[in-house]
C-alpha positions as CSV (number, residue, x, y, z in Angstrom):
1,X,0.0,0.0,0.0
2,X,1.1,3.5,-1.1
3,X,1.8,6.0,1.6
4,X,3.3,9.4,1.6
5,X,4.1,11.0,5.0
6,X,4.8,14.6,5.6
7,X,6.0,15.8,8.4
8,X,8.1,19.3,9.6
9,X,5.1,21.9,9.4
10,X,4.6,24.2,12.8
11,X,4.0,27.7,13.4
12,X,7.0,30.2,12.3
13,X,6.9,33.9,13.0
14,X,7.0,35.7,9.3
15,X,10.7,35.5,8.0
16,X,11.2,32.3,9.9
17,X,12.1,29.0,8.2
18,X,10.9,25.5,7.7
19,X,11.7,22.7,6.0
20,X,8.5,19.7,5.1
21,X,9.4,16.1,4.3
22,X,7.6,13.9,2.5
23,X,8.8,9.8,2.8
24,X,6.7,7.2,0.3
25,X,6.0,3.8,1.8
26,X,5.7,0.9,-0.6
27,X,6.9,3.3,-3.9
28,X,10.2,4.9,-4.7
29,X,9.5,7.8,-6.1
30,X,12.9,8.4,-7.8
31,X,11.8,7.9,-11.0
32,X,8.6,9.7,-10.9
33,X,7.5,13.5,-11.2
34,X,6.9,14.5,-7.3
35,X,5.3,17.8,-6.1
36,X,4.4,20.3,-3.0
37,X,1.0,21.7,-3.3
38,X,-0.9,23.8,-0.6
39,X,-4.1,24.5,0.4
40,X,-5.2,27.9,2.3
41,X,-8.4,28.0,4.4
42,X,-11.6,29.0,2.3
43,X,-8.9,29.1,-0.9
44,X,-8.4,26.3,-3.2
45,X,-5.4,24.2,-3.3
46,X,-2.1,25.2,-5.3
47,X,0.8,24.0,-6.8
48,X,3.7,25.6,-4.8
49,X,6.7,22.8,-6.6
50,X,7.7,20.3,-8.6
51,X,10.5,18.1,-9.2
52,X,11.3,15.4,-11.9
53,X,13.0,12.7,-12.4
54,X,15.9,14.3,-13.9
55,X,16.0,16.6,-10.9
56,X,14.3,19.4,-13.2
57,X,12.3,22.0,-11.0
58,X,9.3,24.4,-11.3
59,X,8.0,27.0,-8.6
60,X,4.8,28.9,-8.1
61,X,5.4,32.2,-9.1
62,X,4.7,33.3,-5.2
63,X,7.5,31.3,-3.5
64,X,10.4,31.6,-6.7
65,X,13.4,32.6,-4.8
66,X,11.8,31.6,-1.3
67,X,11.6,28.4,-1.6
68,X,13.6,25.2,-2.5
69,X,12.5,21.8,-3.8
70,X,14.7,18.5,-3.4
71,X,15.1,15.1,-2.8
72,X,17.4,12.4,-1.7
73,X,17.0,9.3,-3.7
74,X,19.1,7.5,-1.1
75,X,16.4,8.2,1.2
76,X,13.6,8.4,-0.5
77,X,12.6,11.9,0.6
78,X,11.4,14.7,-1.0
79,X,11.7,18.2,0.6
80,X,10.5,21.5,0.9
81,X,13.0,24.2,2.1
82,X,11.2,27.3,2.9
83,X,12.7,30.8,3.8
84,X,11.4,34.2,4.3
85,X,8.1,32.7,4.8
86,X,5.2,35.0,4.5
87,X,1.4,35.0,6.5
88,X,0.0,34.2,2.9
89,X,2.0,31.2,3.2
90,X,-0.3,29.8,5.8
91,X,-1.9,26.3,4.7
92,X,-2.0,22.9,4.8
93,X,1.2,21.4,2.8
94,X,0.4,18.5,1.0
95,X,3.2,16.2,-1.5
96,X,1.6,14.6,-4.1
97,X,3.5,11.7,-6.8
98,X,2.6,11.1,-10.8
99,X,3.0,8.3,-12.3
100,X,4.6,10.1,-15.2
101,X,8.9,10.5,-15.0
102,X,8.6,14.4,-16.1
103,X,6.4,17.0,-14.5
104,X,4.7,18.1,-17.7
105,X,1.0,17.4,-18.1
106,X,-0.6,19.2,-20.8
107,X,1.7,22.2,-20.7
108,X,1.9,22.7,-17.0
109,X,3.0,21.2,-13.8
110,X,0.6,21.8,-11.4
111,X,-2.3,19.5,-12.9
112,X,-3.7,18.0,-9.4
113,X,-5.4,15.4,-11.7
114,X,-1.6,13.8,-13.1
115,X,-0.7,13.1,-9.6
116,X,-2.2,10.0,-8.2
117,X,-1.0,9.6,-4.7
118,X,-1.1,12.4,-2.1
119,X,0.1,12.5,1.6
120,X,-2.4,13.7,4.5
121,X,-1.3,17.4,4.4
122,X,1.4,19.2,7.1
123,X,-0.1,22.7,8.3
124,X,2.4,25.6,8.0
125,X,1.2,28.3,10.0
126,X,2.9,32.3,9.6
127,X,2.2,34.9,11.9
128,X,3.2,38.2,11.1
């Protein structure tokens, strides 16, 4: 059975940092498109990142520069490095895998319909 755990949200004062894991059970995600999306109260959910196979990465225009996508085949683990965090970054966090080796569906990314298993969501709370 698929599982993908994330874990390393909390509450950060604005300019703080945080960094979200995500760690698959029964799938290695290695050679699969993986991605961060969020999801704001009363908003609907977004693609914040994405990372390929071939380690080729794509950002939501409102966390380019802020944030950092990675992973570490060796341990299965995709990350989300986030800096100079913002109270519009407050939502629940979730990672999400495709089936498909390259994060391009149709053009873009962020299609929440290409990715087929999703994690139970880490909240990421910013006060100001």
């Amino acid at each position: 059975q698929v599982q993908l755990v994330e874990s390393g949200g909390g509450s950060v004062q604005a300019g703080g940092s945080l960094r979200l894991s995500c760690a698959p059970t029964g799938y290695t995600y290695s050679s699969h498109c993986m991605g961060w999306f969020r999801q704001a109260p009363g908003k609907e959910r977004e693609g914040v990142a994405s990372v390929d196979r071939d380690g080729s990465t794509n950002y939501a225009t409102s966390v380019k520069g802020r944030f950092d996508i990675s992973k570490d085949n060796a341990k299965n683990t995709l990350y989300l490095q986030m800096n100079s965090l913002i109270p519009e970054d407050t939502a629940m966090y979730f990672c999400a895998s495709s089936f498909n080796p390259l994060c391009v569906f149709g053009g873009t990314w962020s299609d929440q319909n290409a990715y087929t298993y999703w994690g139970q969501g880490t909240q990421v709370t910013v006060s100001s």
